[in-house]
C-alpha positions, 0 to 999 in steps of 0.5 A: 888206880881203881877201874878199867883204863884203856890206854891207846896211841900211836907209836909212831910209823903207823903203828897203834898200841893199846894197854888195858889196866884193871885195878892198876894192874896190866891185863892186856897189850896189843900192838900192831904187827911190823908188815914183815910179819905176815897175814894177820887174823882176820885178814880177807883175802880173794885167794886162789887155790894153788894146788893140794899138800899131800900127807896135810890134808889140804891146799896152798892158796895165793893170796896175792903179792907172793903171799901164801896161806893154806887151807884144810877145807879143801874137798870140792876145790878145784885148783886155780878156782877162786874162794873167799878166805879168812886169817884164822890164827898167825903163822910166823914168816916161814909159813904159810898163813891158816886160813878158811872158807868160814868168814866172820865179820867182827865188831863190838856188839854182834857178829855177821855169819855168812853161810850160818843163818839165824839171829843168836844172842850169846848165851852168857846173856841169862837176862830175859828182859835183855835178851828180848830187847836185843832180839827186837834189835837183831831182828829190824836189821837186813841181813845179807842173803844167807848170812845170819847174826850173833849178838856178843855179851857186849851189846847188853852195854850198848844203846839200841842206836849203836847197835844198830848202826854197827850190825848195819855197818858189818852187814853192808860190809859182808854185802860188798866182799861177798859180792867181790869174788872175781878178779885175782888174788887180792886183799879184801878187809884188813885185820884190825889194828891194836886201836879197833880191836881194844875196842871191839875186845874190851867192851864187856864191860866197858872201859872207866876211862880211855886215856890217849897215849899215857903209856908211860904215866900208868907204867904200861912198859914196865909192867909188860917188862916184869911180865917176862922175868919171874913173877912172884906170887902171893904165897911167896913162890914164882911163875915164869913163862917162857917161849922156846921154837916148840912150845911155850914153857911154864914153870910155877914154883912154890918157893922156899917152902916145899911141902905138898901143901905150899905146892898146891897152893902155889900151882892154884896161883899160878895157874890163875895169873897164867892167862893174862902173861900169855895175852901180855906177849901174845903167846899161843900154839903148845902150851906146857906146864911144869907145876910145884910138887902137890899130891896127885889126888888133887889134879880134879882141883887143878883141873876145875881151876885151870878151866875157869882161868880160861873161860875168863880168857878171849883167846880159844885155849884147850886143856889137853890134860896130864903127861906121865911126868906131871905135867899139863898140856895145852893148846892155845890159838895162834890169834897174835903175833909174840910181841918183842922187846924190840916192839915197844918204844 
């Protein structure tokens, strides 16, 4: 099926799923955390700071119901004061959730930025005229004090109304958690779940169409499940990625023809399919990838190839660069929890 369908329902227990097909084939799936998981990214919480961790450079912070974050922007913090933090990336049940003192309110056409004033507009957006049509928008909006806006590439697709009520709505928000930092440690704003952020994420452009729990109509189970054996390529070779308690493992194969120039290709393939089998099993931390045999003048291709497959990826990736055996190191935010077989229906 042609176009971008976005796939939403409950999966029972309160938990939302949403499935994001582009051309008939499956590019992104989220689904709500069990509870048990922990802080999820995004998350504001009234925390208190517990005390420092010598050797980490930062704090421990209580976030309430025996719940635990940590904190690296901790010069100035007296222990047992009282902050506003925010879930940056998920930490496994073991550990305690990152958080920081930067808050970001989320939505689909801007963001409200406490502490960092200014009306922006995202720079992907090179259109002069839509530029100035948001910039008239961003501007009739009251702002908290000391807060400032980014408009999101988003917005560009969004009538002024919506917008507008939108930004106000964030705004009013920010209003009301920044004002609330006294009492005990406490959750302030929950993180969204898989229904609110498909369609704060998937709004640039805009779904075709939105189907309510077609799952298994377009097939959106099966797809994620061939996502976790080898997936083949064009050329004829395979990529496979897999998760181990230190990093994520990714091997790409040329398949049964092994010249320099079948690897090359191979590897060009598999690094562009790379970022969507990640964001299928929310997969982040060290990333390391083990590519077919090519000759070694052609890593600045590799390279430049490896970049525009990440910018065309949301989630924060950095490419660290080359081990002496070869391989590419990266880094790749934290910003969801691995979805489990276990997870889906």
């Amino acid at each position: 099926m042609k176009g971008r369908v976005a796939i939403v329902g409950d999966l029972g227990q309160g938990r939302m799923a949403a499935a994001l097909m582009v051309d008939g084939v499956l590019q992104d799936l989220l689904i709500d955390s069990p509870e048990e998981t922990g802080p999820q990214p995004g998350a504001i919480y009234r925390a208190k700071v517990d005390r420092p961790v010598k050797g980490l450079g930062g704090m421990f912070v209580q976030l309430g119901q025996g719940v635990t974050g940590f904190l690296r922007e901790s010069k100035g913090l007296a222990p047992g004061s009282t902050h506003l933090v925010q879930v940056v990336t998920h930490a496994d049940g073991r550990k305690a959730a990152p958080v920081t003192l930067r808050l970001l309110f989320k939505g689909r056409a801007g963001l409200i930025t406490p502490g960092r004033e200014g009306r922006n507009i995202s720079r992907s957006l090179q259109d002069e005229g839509v530029r100035d049509r948001l910039a008239e928008i961003a501007h009739s909006i009251e702002l908290p004090p000391g807060c400032g806006m980014i408009l999101r590439s988003a917005a560009a697709h969004l009538e002024a109304s919506e917008i507008r009520d939108e930004l106000e709505d964030l705004a009013a928000l920010a209003q009301s958690v920044l004002q609330d930092t006294d009492g005990p440690p406490a959750l302030l704003v929950d993180a969204p779940d898989a229904a609110a952020l498909a369609w704060r994420e998937w709004s640039d452009p805009p779904p075709d169409q939105i189907e309510e729990g077609a799952f298994d109509r377009f097939g959106v189970w099966e797809a994620w499940a061939a996502a976790k054996a080898p997936v083949p390529l064009p050329s004829g070779g395979s990529v496979v990625v897999e998760p181990t308690t230190a990093l994520v493992a990714i091997d790409i194969n040329s398949g049964g023809d092994t010249s320099p120039a079948a690897g090359l290709k191979a590897t060009f393939e598999g690094i562009r399919e790379m970022p969507r089998l990640l964001r299928l099993r929310g997969l982040g931390g060290q990333i390391v990838i083990d590519p077919a045999p090519f000759p070694k003048k052609d890593r600045p291709r590799i390279e430049t190839a490896l970049q525009q497959a990440l910018r065309r990826c949301p989630v924060e990736t950095t490419l660290v660069g080359w081990t002496p055996l070869g391989h590419i190191e990266l880094t790749r935010k934290r910003e969801r929890v691995p979805i489990l077989p276990k997870d889906l229906p």
